[in-house]
N, C-alpha and C positions, 0 to 999 in steps of 0.2 A: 427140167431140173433133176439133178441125179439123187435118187434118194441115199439118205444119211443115218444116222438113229444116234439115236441118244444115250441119254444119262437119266437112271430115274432118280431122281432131286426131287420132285413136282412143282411149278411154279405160274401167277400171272394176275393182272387184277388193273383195270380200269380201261376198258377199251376203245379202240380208235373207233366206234360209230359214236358221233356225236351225240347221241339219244341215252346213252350210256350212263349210269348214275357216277358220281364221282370216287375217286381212289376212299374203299373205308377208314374209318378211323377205327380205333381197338372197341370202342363203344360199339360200332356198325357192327361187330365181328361178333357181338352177342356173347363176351367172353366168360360169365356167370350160369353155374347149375344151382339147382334148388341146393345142394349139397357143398357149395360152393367149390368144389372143383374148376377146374380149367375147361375149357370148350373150345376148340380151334378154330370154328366158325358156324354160321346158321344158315339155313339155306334162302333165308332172304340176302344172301348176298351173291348175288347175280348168277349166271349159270355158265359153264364153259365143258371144255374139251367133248367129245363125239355127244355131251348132251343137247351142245348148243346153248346161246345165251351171251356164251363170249366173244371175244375176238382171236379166234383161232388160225386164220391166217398169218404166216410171215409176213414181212415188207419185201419189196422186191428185193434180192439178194440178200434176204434174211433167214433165219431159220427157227424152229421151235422148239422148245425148251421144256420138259415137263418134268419137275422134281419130287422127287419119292424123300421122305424126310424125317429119317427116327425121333422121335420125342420121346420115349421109354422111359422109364426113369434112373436107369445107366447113365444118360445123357446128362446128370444132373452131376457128373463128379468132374473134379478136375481135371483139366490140361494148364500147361504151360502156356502163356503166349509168348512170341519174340521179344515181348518189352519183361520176360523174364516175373511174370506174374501170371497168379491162376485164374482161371474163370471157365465157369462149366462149359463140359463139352456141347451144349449146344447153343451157347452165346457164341462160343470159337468159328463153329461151323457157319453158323449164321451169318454171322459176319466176315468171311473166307468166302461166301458164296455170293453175298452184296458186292464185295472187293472184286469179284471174277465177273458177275453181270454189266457191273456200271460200265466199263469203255464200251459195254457191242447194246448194249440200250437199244438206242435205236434201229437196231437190227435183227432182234427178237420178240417175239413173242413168250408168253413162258407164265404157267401154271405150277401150282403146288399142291402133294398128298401129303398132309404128316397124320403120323400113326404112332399109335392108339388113336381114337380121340377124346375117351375117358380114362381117365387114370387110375381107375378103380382095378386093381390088378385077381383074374380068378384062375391059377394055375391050372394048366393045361387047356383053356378053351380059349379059342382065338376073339381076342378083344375085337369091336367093333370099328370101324373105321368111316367118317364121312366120303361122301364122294365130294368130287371136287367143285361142283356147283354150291355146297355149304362148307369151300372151304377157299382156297386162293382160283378162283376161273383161270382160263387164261385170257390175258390183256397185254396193251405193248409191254416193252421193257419197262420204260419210267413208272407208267404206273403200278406195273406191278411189285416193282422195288421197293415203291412208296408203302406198299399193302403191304411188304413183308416186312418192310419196318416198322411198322405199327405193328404187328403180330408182335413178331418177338420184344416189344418196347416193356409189354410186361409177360415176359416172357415165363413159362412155367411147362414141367414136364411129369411125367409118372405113369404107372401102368408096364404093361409088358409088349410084347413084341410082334408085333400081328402082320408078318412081313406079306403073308400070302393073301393077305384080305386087301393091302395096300397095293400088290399088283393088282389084285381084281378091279379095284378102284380106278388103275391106271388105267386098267385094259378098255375098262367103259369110258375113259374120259380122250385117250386118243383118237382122232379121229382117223378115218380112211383114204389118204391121198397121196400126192406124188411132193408131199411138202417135206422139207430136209428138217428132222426132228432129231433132236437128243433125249433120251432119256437117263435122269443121271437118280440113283439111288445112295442117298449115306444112311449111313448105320454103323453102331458098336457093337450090333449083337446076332445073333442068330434067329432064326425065329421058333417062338414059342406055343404055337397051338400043337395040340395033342395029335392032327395027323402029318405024317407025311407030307413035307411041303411041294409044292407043283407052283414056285415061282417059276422055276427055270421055265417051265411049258408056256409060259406066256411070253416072256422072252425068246425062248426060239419062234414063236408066232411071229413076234415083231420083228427079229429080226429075218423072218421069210419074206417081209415087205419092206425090209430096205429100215429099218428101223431098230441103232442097234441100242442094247442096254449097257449105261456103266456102272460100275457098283463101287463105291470107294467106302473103303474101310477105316474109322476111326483108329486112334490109339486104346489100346485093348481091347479089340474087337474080339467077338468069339464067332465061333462056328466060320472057320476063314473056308472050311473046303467047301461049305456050301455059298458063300459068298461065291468063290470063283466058279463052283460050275454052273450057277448064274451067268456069271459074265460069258462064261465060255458058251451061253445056250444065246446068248445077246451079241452074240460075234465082237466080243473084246477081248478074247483069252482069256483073264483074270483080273479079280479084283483088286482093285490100285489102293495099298496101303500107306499111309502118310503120317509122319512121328513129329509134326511141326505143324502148324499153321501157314506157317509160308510155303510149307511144301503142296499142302492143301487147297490153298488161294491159288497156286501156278496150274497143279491138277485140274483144276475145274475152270481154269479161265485156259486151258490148251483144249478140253472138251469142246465147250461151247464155241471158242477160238473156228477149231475146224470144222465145226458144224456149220457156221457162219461159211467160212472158206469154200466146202460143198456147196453152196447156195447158191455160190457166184465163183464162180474159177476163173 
């Protein structure tokens, strides 16, 4: 199988070994802190990517999916949609990304990282981020649709931008092999910890094994030249910016599309 790379997006959740507990419900996801804040997930909810626990394998002429996914609290302002109505930017993306997974379902696997995981915002220090064992594992496609639809069903975001804590998250959750993965990354914003970021270094890691990063940039996204040289260390050239939802939805369903395609030629 010829290796591929991805898009960091992060995504996945209910896996094909029968033993497996079923797709969670927003309950399962433990979404309550003492302080009532938001929680993306707990780590009782099943284990995946290089930690194991999930189903990380593709299907035969399949590919994997692993989605890096700003919740920030940027994320919380409008966009337009096609039907000419607002609704925050991360109900849009969310649903652009459900839109591009459903037809190749059965042909992926696919996990998810969203960052922050607290929405407690403390300027200049890099917010904390779950791995993805207490967060979306990765699982087939269906199930894992189902998991990300109960995520965002009460959906809520805030906090600041912890881009580089979220590759580290990815880096520990992919695993090692000759399997055709994407990695897709969205965001509106740049990242905000106080050093120097060293996303790009993990990105050209991965893509030294075949594993490339995408990074698609929201409407008003900042910090674009470090989005692309991102991409450009993830052997995509640059960061794919998108002013619609519909341009967004084709984006990410030609990603995974060709990921798929690699798999099986």
């Amino acid at each position: 199988m010829r290796p591929f790379a991805g898009l960091l997006l992060v995504f996945c959740l209910a896996a094909c070994d029968p033993s497996a507990p079923p797709p969670a419900t927003w309950d399962d996801l433990d979404a309550s802190r003492p302080d009532g804040s938001f929680r993306v997930g707990s780590p009782s909810v099943g284990g995946g990517g290089g930690g194991g626990g999930g189903t990380t394998r593709p299907p035969e002429c399949g590919a994997r999916v692993l989605v890096v996914f700003d919740r920030s609290g940027s994320m919380n302002e409008a966009w337009t949609t096609d039907a000419g109505e607002e609704a925050p930017r991360w109900q849009v993306a969310s649903d652009a990304l459900t839109a591009a997974l459903e037809p190749l379902a059965a042909r992926i696997v696919a996990g998810a990282i969203l960052f922050p995981t607290s929405m407690e915002r403390e300027p200049g220090l890099c917010a904390e981020v779950d791995p993805i064992g207490a967060q979306l594992p990765f699982r087939d496609g269906a199930a894992f649709l189902s998991a990300w639809r109960a995520l965002w069903a009460h959906g809520e975001v805030g906090g600041s931008t912890p881009l580089d804590v979220a590759f580290r998250r990815a880096d520990e959750a992919l695993p090692i092999d000759d399997e055709v993965t994407a990695v897709v990354v969205l965001t509106d914003g740049m990242p905000t910890c106080a050093e120097a970021t060293a996303a790009w270094d993990y990105a050209a890691e991965w893509s030294a094994r075949g594993v490339q990063t995408w990074v698609v940039g929201l409407p008003g996204a900042f910090g674009v030249d470090v989005l692309d040289q991102i991409a450009a260390a993830g052997g995509t050239g640059a960061a794919l910016s998108v002013d619609d939802p519909a341009a967004l939805t084709s984006a990410l369903s030609g990603i995974v599309g060709d990921a798929v395609d690699q798999a099986c030629p």
